[in-house]
C-alpha positions as CSV (number, residue, x, y, z in Angstrom):
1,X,-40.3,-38.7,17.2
2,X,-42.2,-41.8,17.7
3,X,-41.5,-42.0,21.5
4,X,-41.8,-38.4,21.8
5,X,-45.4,-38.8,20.7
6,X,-46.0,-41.7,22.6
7,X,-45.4,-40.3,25.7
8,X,-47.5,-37.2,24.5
9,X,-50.1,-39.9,23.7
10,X,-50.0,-41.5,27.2
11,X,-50.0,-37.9,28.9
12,X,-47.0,-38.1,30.3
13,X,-45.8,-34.3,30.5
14,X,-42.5,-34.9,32.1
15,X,-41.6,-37.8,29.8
16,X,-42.5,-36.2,26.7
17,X,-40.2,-33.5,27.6
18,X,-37.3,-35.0,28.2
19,X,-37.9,-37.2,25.0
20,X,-37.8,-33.9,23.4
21,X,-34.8,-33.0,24.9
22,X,-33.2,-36.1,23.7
23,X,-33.8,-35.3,20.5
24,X,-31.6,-32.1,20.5
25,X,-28.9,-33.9,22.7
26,X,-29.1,-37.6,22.2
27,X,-25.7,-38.6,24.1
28,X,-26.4,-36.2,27.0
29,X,-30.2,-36.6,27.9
30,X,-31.0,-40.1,29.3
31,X,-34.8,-39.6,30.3
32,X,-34.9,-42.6,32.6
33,X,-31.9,-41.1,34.8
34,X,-33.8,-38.1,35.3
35,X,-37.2,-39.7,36.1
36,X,-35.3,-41.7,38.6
37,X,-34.5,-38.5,40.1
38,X,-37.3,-36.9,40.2
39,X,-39.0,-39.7,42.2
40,X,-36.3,-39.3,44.8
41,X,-37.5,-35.7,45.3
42,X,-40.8,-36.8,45.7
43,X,-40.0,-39.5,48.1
44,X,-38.3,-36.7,50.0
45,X,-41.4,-34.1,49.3
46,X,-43.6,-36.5,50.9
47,X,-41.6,-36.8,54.2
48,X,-41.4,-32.7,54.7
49,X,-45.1,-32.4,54.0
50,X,-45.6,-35.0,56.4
51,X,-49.4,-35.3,56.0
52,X,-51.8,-37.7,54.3
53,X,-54.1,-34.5,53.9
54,X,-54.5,-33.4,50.6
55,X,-55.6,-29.7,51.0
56,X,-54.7,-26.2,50.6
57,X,-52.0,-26.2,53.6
58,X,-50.2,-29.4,52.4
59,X,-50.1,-27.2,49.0
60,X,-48.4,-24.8,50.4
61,X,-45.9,-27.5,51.7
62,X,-45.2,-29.0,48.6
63,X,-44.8,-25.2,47.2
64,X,-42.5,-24.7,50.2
65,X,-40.2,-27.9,49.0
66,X,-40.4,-27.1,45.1
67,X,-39.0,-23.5,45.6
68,X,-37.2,-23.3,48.8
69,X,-35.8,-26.9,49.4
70,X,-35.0,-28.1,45.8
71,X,-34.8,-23.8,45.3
72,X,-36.4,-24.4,41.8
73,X,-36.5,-20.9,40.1
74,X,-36.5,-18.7,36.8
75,X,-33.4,-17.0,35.6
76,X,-34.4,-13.4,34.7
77,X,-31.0,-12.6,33.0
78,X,-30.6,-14.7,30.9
79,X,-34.3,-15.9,29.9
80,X,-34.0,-16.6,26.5
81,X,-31.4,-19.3,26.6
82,X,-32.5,-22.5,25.2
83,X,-31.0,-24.5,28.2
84,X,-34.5,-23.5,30.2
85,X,-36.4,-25.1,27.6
86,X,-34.4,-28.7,27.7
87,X,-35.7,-30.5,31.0
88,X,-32.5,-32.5,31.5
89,X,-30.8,-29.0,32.2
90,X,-33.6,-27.4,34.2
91,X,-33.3,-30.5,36.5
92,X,-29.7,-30.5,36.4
93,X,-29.4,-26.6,37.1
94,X,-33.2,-26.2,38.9
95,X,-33.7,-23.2,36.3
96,X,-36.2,-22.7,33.8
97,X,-38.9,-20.4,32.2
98,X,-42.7,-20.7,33.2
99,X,-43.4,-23.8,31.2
100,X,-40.7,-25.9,31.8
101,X,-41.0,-25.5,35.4
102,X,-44.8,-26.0,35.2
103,X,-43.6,-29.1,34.0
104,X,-41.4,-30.7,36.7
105,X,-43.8,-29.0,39.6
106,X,-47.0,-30.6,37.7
107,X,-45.3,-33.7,37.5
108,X,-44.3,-34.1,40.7
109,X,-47.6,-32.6,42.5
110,X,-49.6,-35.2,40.6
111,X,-47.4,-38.1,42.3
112,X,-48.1,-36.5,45.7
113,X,-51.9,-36.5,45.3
114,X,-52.4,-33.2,44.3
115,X,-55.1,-32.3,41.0
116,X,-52.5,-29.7,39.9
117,X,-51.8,-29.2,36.1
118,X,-50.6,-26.5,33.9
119,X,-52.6,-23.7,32.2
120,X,-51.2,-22.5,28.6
121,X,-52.0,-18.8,29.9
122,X,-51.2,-16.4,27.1
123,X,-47.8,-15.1,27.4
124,X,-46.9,-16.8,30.5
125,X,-47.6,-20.1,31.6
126,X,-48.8,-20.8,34.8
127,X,-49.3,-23.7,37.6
128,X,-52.9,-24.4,38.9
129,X,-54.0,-26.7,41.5
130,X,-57.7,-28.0,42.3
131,X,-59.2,-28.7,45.4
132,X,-62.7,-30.6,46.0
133,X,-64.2,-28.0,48.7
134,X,-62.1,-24.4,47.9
135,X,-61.5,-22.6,44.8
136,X,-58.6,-23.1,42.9
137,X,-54.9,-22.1,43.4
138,X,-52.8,-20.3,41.1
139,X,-49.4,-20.0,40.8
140,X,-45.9,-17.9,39.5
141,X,-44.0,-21.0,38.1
142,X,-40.9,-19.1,38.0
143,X,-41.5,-18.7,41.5
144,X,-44.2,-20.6,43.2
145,X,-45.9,-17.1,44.3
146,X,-49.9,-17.3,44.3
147,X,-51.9,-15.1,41.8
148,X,-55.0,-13.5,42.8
149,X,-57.7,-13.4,40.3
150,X,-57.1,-9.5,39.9
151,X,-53.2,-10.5,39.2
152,X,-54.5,-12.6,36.8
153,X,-56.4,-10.6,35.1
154,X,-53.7,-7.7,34.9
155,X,-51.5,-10.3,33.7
156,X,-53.9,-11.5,30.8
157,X,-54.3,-7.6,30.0
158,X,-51.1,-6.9,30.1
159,X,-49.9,-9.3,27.3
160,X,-53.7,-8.8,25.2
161,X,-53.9,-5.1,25.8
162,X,-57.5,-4.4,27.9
163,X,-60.4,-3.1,25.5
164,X,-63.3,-1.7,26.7
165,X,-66.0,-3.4,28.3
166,X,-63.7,-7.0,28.2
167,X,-63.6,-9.7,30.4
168,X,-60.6,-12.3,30.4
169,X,-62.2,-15.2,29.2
170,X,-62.6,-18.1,31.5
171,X,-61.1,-20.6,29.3
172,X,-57.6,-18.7,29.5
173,X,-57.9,-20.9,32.4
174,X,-58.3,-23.8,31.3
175,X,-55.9,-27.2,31.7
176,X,-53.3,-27.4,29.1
177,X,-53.1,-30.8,27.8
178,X,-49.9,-32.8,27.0
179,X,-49.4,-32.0,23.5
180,X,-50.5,-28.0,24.3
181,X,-47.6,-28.2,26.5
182,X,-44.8,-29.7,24.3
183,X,-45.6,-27.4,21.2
184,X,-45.3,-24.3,24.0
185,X,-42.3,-25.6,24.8
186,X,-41.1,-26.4,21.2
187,X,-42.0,-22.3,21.0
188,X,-39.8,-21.3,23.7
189,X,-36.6,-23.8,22.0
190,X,-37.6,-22.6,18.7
191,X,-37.3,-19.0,19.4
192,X,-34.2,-19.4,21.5
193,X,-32.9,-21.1,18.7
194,X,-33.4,-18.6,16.6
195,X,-32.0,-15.8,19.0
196,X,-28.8,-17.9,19.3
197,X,-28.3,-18.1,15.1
198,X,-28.5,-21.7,15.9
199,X,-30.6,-22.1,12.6
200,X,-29.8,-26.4,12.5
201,X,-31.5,-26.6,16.0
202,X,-34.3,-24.2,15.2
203,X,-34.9,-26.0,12.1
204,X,-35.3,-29.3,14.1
205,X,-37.7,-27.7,16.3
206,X,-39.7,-25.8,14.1
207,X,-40.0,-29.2,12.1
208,X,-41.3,-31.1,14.8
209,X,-43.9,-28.6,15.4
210,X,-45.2,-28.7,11.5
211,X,-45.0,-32.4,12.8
212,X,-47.3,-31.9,15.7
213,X,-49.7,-29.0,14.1
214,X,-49.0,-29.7,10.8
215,X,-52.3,-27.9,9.7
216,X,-50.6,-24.4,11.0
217,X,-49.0,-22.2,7.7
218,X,-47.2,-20.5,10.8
219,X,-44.9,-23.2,11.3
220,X,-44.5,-23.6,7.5
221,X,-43.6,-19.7,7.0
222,X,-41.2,-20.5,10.1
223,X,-40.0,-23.3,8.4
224,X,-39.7,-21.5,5.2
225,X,-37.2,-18.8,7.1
226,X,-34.9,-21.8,8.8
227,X,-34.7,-23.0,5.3
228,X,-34.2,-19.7,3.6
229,X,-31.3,-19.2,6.5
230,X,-29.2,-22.3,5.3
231,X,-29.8,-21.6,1.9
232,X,-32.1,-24.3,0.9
233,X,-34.1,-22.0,-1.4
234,X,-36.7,-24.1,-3.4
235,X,-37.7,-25.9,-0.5
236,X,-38.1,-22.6,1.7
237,X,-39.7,-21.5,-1.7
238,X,-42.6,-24.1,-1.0
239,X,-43.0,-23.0,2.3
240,X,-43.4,-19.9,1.4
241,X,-46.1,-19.9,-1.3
242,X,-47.9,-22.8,1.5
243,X,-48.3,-19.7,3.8
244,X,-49.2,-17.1,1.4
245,X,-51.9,-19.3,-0.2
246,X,-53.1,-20.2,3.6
247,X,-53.1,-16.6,4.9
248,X,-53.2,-14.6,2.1
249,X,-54.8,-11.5,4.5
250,X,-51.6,-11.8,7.0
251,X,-49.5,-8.6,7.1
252,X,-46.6,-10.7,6.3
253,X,-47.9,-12.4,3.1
254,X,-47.1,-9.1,0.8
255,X,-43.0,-9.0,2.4
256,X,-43.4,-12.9,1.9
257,X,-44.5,-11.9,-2.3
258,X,-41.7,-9.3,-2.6
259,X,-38.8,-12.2,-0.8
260,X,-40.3,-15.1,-3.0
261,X,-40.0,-12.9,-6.5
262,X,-35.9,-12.5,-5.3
263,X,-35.5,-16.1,-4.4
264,X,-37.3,-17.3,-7.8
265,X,-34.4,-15.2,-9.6
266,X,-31.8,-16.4,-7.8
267,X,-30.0,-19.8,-9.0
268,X,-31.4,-23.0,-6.8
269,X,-29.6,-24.4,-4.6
270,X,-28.1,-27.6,-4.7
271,X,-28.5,-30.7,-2.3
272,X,-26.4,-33.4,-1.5
């Protein structure tokens, strides 16, 4: 945890990452092997953009290396797995979902020159890249295809539902910072966790996001569930009542009331 945070401190996206990785496979995931190799592909990155210029056509370059050359891309069957979330196997495989992606293309872009970074879009997280003299370019980073404002906009409306008279807020747009970043991607292992009945795993994750946000009841009623799962019922008890006293208005909190009066009855559970 402490050099996963330090690295979130330092704003290093891609080392953070696979620090987090590292955590979930400690034998497997050396982080400085795979930084090594990323700074091979952008030592080969620079010699097929072959230009100093640092403008929308070497962009399209680098775009042109990411997704063609190294033939980075999203795997649409199988989305979920929580392989796309661990950055030693999306460099290993060139797979991922939008963030982790995002990710290695950010990191990379920023050691070619480029003011690119990623945008914690709801939903679906994206690529943009900032040029002194031109307006912003967005990209697909499951497959380096540019978004038009009005594909961004149907995209925001399309997760948030369009109400009448709304405008997509400008800050959907905004840069997501380090620690944004990892706890989206802590969401993404999390869930897949979850999906998977891997309940140890998701309880790792889930407890280094109450680490990271731990102001959020969400991650505690999250917790509360992992806990409930492996049968550690007066500690998922805790969690429980944390939430309900947090968000006592939350359409979960009365299912939450009726679960905590069964788990009170039951006999506690016993740790060793």
């Amino acid at each position: 945890m402490k050099q996963l945070k330090q690295a979130i401190g330092q704003g290093d996206y891609l080392m953070a990452s696979l620090q987090l990785a590292s955590v979930f496979q400690p034998s497997d995931c050396v982080p400085d092997t795979y930084i090594k190799q990323v700074g091979l592909w952008v030592a080969q990155a620079k010699s097929f953009i072959n230009s100093t210029d640092i403008d929308a056509n070497s962009f399209e370059r680098f775009v042109q290396f990411f997704y063609v050359e190294l033939a980075f891309s999203g795997d649409e069957k199988n989305y979920f797995s929580c392989q796309y979330s661990l950055l030693d196997h999306v460099l290993d495989f060139r797979t991922g979902i939008p963030v982790s992606l995002a990710i290695v293309f950010q990191s990379m872009g920023k050691t070619l020159g480029f003011d690119v970074c990623g945008v914690n879009f709801p939903g679906h997280f994206l690529i943009k890249c900032r040029f002194p003299h031109q307006a912003s370019i967005y990209l697909d980073p499951l497959n380096g295809k540019q978004l038009s404002r009005q594909d961004l906009e149907s995209l925001y409306f399309s997760i948030l539902h369009e109400m009448e008279d709304e405008k997509m807020p400008e800050e959907a747009l905004d840069e997501a910072s380090c620690d944004e970043t990892i706890v989206r991607l802590l969401h993404n292992l999390k869930a897949s966790y979850i999906n998977e009945k891997s309940y140890s795993n998701a309880l790792t994750a889930v407890e280094l996001l109450v680490n990271l946000c731990p102001n959020d009841p969400y991650e505690r009623r999250d917790r509360g569930f992992l806990l409930h799962q492996l049968d550690c019922t007066q500690v998922a008890i805790a969690d429980y009542q944390y939430f309900i006293r947090k968000c006592p208005k939350d359409p979960a909190t009365q299912l939450l009331q009726a679960q905590l009066q069964q788990l009170t009855e039951q006999t506690p559970a016993v740790f060793h």
